[in-house]
N, C-alpha and C positions, 0 to 999 in steps of 0.2 A: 510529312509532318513530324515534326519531335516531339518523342516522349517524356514527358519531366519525370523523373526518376525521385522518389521519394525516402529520402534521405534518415528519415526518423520519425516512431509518432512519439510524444508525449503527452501524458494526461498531463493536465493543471485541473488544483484544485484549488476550490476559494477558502480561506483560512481567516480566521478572525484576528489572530495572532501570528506573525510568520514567528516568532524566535521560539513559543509554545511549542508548535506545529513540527520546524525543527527538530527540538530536544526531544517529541515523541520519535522520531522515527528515525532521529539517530540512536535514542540513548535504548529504545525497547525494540528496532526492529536493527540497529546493524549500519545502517545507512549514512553517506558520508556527507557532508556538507562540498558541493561542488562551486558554485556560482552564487551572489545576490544573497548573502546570509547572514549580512553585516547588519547592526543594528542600524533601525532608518529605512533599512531598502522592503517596497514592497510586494518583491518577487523574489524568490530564491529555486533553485534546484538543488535536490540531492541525490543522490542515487548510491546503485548497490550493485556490486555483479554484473557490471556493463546496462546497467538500466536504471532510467531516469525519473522522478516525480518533481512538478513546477509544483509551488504552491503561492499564492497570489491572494494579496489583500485588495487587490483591484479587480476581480471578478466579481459580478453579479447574480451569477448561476448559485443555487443552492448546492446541498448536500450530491457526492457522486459516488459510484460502485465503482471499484478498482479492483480487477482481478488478477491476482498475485499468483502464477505459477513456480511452486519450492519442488524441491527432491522431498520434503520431509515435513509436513505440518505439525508434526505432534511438538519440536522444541519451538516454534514458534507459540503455537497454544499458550506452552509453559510462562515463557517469555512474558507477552500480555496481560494473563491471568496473573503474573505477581507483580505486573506494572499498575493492576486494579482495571483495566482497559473492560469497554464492554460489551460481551459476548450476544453474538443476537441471533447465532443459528449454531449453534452446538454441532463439533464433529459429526459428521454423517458421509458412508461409504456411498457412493453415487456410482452410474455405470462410468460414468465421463472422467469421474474424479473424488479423492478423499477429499472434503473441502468442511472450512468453519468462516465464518463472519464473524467482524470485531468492528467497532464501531472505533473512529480515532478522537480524536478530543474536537474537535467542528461535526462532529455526525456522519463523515465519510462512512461508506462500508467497503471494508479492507473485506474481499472476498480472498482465502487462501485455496490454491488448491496440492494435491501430490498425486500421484497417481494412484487408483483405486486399489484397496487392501483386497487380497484375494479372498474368494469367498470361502466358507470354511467345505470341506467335503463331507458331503452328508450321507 
């Protein structure tokens, strides 16, 4: 029997606005316009780093958590915080991981993580 071999995943998320949706997460997270980002079309992909986000005026699903693994959470923070973006779990060292949530403009939550800040020596 053959095994189908799984090529890629990508989140899609549902967007009220794609050209909105776009402009956040090119203009505040970095992110390029690859595919479907012309005005009209109601799906587009962008990506960053070899990795992709669908964002779709044609899904029915609600609000979804996306979690973002960076080398480095603290410039993205910055990044947000002076785009007015909104913060819904404040940096905190975890065992697994440094991580902060931001809410994007449809309510998504952009989970970021980096790897854990070492704990101080006591």
């Amino acid at each position: 029997m053959s095994r189908t071999r799984f090529e890629n995943i990508i989140a899609v998320l549902r967007v009220a606005d794609l050209q909105r949706s776009i402009a956040f997460y090119r203009d505040h997270l970095g992110f390029e316009e690859q595919w479907g980002c012309e005005a009209g079309s109601p799906i587009g992909s962008v990506g960053r780093d070899g990795q992709a986000i669908m964002l779709s005026t044609m899904e029915e699903s609600g609000p979804t958590t996306l979690w973002m693994g960076v080398n480095d959470i603290l410039p993205v923070v910055e990044r947000l915080q002076a785009a007015g973006a909104t913060m819904i779990h404040p940096p905190q060292n975890r065992p697994w991981a440094y991580e902060v949530r931001f809410n994007d403009p449809d309510g998504h939550v952009l989970w970021f993580g980096s790897d854990p800040l070492p704990e101080p020596a006591g």
